[in-house]
Each structure stands twice: as structure tokens, then as C-alpha cells.
N, C-alpha and C positions, 0 to 999 in steps of 0.2 A: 205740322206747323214748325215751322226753322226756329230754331232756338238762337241763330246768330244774334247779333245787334242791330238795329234797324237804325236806321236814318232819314226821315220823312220830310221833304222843302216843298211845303206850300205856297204856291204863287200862282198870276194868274197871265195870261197870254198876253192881256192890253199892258202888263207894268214891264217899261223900259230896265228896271234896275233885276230885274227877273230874267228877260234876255241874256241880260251880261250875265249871268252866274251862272247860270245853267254848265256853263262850259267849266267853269270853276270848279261847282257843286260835281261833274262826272269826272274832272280832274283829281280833285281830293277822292274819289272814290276809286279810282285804280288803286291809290296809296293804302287801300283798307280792303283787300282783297276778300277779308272772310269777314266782311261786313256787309249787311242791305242797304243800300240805296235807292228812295224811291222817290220821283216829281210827281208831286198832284199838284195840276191846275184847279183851283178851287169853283173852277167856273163848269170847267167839261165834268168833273168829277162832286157836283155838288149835293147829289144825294148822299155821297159819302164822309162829305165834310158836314153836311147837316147845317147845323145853327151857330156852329163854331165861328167864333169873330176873330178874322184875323186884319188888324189894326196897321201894320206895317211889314212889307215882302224886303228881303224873304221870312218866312216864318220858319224855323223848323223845330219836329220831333223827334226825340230821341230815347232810343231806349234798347232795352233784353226784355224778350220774354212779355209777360206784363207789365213789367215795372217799367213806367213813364219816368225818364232819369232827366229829361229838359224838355219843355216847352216855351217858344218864344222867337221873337225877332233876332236876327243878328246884323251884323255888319258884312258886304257881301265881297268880302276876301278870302282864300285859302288859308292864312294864316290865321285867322282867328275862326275859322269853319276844325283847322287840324289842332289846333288847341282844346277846340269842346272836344271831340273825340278821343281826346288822349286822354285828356280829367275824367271826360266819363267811365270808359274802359280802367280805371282806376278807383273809381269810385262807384261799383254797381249797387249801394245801397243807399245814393241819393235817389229821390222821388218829389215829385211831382204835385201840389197839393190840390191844383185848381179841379173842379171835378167836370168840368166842360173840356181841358185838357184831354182829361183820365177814357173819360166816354169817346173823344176823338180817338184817341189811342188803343181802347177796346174794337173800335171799326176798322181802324188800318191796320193792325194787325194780320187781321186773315185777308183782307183782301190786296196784301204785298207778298202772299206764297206763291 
């Protein structure tokens, strides 16, 4: 299992504002070279998202290892997508309380190797 940082945007194929990021979301991801980046469509992949509620796209997770460092909606720019990253990578002993989060984050894990 990669020990990198992972990076998770949940979205779904019908949401217009998911479109547009997409390109964003793989742009900021050259900029993070020895980082994961991974798209789940919540719909094609919904065994894997289980029961998880995601309220507003895009959604994303973030983290090392186990440790859930963010879960949640953002705003769909590069600039505030390269901001969380940087805080995070600075800050690896924030976590994550929600435990529907935490459980999401135990499934993606392995199956983003």
C-alpha cells in the first residue's frame, strides 16, 4: 500500500460543476507529483462509496496513510484545491472526526493502489 498522500474528489457524471473541475482537479495534480490523485464518480463507483452522503460536488478526501486529514466540499478552483494541500502537507496530525468520513477513507484507501 503507497504511503504517499492521497487526494480523493467525489463527484458524479450528471453534476455540470464536476465537469469543469475535472481538468482543474488533474491540473493541480501534475503540480503534486509524489502525491495520489484519485476521481470517484459516486454513481459508477457506488459500492465503494457505500452510504457516504455527499451533500455538495465536489467533495473531497484527503489524507496519509490512515489518517483522514480533510473531508468535505470545496470551491472548484486551483487556488483554493493548492491551498488545502499545502496546509495539509504541513499539518499531518490534523484528522478527521466524522466516522462515516473515517470508514469512507478505510475503503479508498486500498482500492486507489
Amino acid at each position: 500500500m503507497s504511503t504517499a498522500p492521497l487526494i480523493v474528489c467525489l463527484c458524479a457524471a450528471w453534476c455540470r460543476t464536476c465537469d469543469g473541475y475535472r481538468a482543474t482537479f488533474d491540473a493541480v495534480a501534475q503540480q503534486f507529483p509524489d502525491w495520489r490523485f484519485v476521481w470517484v464518480d459516486i454513481e459508477e463507483q457506488s459500492a465503494l462509496v457505500d452510504d457516504y452522503e455527499v451533500e455538495t460536488f465536489p467533495c473531497l478526501l484527503a489524507g496519509q496513510g490512515t489518517a483522514l486529514q480533510f473531508a468535505g466540499p470545496v470551491t472548484p478552483h486551483a487556488p483554493t484545491l493548492t491551498r488545502l494541500l499545502a496546509s495539509l502537507g504541513g499539518n499531518p496530525s490534523a484528522a478527521v472526526k466524522d466516522a462515516a468520513a473515517q470508514q469512507l477513507w478505510q475503503r479508498l484507501r486500498p482500492a486507489s493502489d
